[in-house]
C-alpha positions, -999 to +999 in steps of 0.1 A: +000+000+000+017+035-009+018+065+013-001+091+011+028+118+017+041+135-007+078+133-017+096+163-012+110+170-046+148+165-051+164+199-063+194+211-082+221+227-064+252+245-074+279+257-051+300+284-063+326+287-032+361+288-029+381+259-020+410+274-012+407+287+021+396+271+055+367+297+065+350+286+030+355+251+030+340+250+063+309+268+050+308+235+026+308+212+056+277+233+070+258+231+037+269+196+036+251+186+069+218+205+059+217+183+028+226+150+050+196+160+072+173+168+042+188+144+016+166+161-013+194+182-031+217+175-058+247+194-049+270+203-077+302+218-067+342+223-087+368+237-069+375+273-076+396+302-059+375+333-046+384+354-076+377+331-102+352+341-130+318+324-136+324+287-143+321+280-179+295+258-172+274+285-157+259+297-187+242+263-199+233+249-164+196+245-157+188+242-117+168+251-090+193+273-066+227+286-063+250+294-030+275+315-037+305+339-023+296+366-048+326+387-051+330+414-080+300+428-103+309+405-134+299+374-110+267+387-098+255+394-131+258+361-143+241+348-115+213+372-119+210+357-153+205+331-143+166+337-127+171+311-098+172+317-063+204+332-050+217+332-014+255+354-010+274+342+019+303+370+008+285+401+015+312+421-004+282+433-030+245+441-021+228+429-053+188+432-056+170+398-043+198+379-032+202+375+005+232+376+024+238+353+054+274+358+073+286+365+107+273+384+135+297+411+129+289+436+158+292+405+179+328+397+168+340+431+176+324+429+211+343+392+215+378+413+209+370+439+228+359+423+258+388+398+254+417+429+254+397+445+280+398+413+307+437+420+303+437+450+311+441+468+274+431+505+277+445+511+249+431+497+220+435+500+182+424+485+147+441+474+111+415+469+084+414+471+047+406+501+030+372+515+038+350+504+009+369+474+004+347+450+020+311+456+040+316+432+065+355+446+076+339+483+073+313+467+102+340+455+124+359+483+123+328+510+132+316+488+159+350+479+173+356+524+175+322+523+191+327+498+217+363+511+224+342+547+229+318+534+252+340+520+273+359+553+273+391+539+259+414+548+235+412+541+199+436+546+172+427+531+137+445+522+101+435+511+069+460+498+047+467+507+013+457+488-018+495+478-035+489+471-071+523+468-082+557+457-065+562+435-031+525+439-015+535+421+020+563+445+021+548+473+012+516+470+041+542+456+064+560+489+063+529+509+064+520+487+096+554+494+119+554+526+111+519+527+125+530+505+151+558+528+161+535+557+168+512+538+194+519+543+231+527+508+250+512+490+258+481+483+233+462+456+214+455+456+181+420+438+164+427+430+131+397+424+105+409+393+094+435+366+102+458+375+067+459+412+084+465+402+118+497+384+101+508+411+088+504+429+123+526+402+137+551+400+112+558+444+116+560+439+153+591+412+148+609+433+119+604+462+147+618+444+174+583+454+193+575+422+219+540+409+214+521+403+239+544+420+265+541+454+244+516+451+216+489+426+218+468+409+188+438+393+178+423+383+144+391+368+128+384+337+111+404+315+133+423+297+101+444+273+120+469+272+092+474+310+097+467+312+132+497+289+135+516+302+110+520+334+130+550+340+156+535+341+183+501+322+175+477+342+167+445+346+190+413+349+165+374+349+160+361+317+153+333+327+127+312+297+131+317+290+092+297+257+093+266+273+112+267+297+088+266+276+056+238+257+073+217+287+079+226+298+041+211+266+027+187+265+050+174+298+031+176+286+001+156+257+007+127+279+015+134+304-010+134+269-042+103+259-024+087+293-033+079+302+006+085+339+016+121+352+029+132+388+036+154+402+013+179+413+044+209+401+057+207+371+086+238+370+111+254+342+129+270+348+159+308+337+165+312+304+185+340+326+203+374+338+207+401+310+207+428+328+226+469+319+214+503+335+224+496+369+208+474+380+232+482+361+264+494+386+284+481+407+318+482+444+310+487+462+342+515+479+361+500+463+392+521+432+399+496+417+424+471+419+400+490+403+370+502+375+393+469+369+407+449+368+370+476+345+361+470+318+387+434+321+384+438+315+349+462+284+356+444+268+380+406+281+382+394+247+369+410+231+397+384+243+418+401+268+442+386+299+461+394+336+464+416+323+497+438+305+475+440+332+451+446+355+486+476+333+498+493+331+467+496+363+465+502+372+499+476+402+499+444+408+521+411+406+498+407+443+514+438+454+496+435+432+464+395+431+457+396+474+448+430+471+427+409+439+410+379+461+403+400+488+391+419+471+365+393+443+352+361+455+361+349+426+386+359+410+419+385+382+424+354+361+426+342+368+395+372+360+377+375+330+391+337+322+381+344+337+344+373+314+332+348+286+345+328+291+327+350+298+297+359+264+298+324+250+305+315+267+270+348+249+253+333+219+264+300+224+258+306+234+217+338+206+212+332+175+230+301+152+236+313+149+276+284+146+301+273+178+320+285+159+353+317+154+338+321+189+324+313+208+358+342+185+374+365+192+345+357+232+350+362+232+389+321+233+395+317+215+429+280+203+418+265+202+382+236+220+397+251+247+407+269+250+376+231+253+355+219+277+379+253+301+370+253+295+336+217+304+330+220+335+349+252+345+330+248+334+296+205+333+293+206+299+276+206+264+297+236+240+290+217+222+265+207+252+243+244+261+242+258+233+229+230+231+203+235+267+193+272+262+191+268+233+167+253+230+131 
């Protein structure tokens, strides 16, 4: 006897995305799981390079939808001609119907910021491409100078030139240290992207300037490769890549199956700040402080108290608990309760661990304890974070 369901019918798929870098092959993996879950597309996908031209095939290919890391005019005409639904996961261009899903970028900004500012960073400055270059970058940037403003910090800014002839990496790295120079110590640099927060890295050694001790940095996209690369390793944004391919095809699915989408931009917000060498520094003139920060950093998840944190230091918590507040913001306490929960959220996104097992791992005494803190801190329940964090 057949079924009366219908069969949701199978559709036609192209992928026009870059293989050649890690943030864009894991948006592949996240449009890859969609399709696993759904099973009703025929994906078709050749590897290409960011600046390629419209496949050849383009022009004779009859489908039903097209993802796609739209990135000069010539590209999103051809796509336009195409009449099929379009979803841009780029967001260099803005073209008429086309949606464009990417990162939370106000949100990546605030995961810098807040990271340079539990060092201590007062100081804090940005490298970026040249405004105009590249929506998304221009966001970071403006919401990075605002958050630096509302925290009444300083902010110093510089957009590198575009080199069109000669040694590029030469030429920025110049422009860079000589930038660099000009920057009172110490400071910690954003940059808008891991190739840029390279560069930062590479001026700083030619300068002889020590990072993190004197210039501190951070990057997004959190390409291991690069990340690694770097001397020091560079700290970066991971972008979520994979959540954000699988929120793409999500959108197109509804768009192919003629249902109603907004023509706007949807955001996905960072799975967080993987913190390296180039950043891992205390920045304070307050000795007690540093040393303190750095064994509650070392051995929070161990399960000690402000006491231990007391007798380490060999300072009163009447004396230490102001110079705390003054330099990060919150009590010795809450520091302590902070890199907790830090680590609770590593857990939570990476492994498949038990929540009994991840509270012992993190220095929580009881797993209940640990729900009730984590609610009230982060608004979701253990169980809706590790969801959210996964595709």
């Amino acid at each position: 006897m057949r079924s009366g369901r219908r069969r949701t019918p199978q559709r036609r798929v192209a992928l026009l995305i870059e293989s050649s870098r890690a943030y864009a092959r894991e948006l592949i993996r996240g449009i890859a799981r969609f399709n696993q879950e759904r099973t009703h597309w025929r994906v078709e996908f050749t590897p290409r390079g960011l600046d390629d031209p419209p496949p050849a095939w383009l022009k004779a290919w009859r489908g039903d939808g097209i993802l796609a890391r739209i990135n000069d005019r010539r590209m999103a005409r051809a796509l336009a001609e195409k009449g099929v639904p379009v979803v841009d996961l780029r967001r260099t261009l803005h073209s008429k119907g086309v949606p464009l899903v990417g990162p939370d970028d106000a949100a990546v900004s605030r995961l810098v910021v807040e990271h340079f500012r539990q060092r201590g960073f007062r100081r804090l400055a940005f490298v970026g491409l040249p405004v105009g270059s590249h929506r998304a970058m221009d966001a970071r940037a403006e919401h990075f100078r605002r958050l630096v403003g509302e925290a009444g910090h300083e902010h110093r800014q510089l957009n590198v030139r575009t080199v069109t002839r000669g040694d590029r990496w030469e030429t920025q790295c110049r422009q860079i240290g000589r930038w660099i120079e000009r920057l009172e110590r110490p400071a910690a640099i954003m940059a808008s992207n891991d190739d840029l927060g390279l560069q930062v890295l590479d001026a700083c050694r030619r300068a002889g300037t020590g990072v993190p001790d004197e210039i501190a940095v951070a990057g997004v996209g959190n390409d291991e490769c690069l990340c690694d690369l770097a001397l020091p390793a560079l700290t970066s944004v991971d972008l979520n890549p994979r959540k954000v391919g699988y929120e793409a095809a999500v959108l197109l699915d509804r768009m192919m199956a003629g249902k109603p989408v907004a023509e706007c931009e949807t955001v996905v917000a960072p799975a967080g700040i993987v913190a390296r060498m180039s950043s891992d520094v205390m920045a304070t003139d307050d000795s007690r402080v540093a040393e303190a920060v750095l064994f509650i950093r070392e051995h929070a998840c161990e399960g000690i108290q402000v006491a231990d944190v007391l007798r380490h230091v060999c300072v009163s918590r009447a004396s230490l608990e102001p110079r705390f507040k003054r330099v990060l913001g919150r009590t010795v306490h809450q520091e302590i309760q902070r890199v907790r929960l830090a680590r609770v959220q590593e857990l939570l996104a990476a492994t498949d661990v038990p929540i009994k097992q991840i509270a012992r791992q993190a220095g929580f005494r009881y797993p209940e304890y640990l729900m009730r803190v984590f609610r009230r801190v982060t608004g979701q329940t253990l169980k809706q974070y590790r969801q959210s964090a996964r595709v």
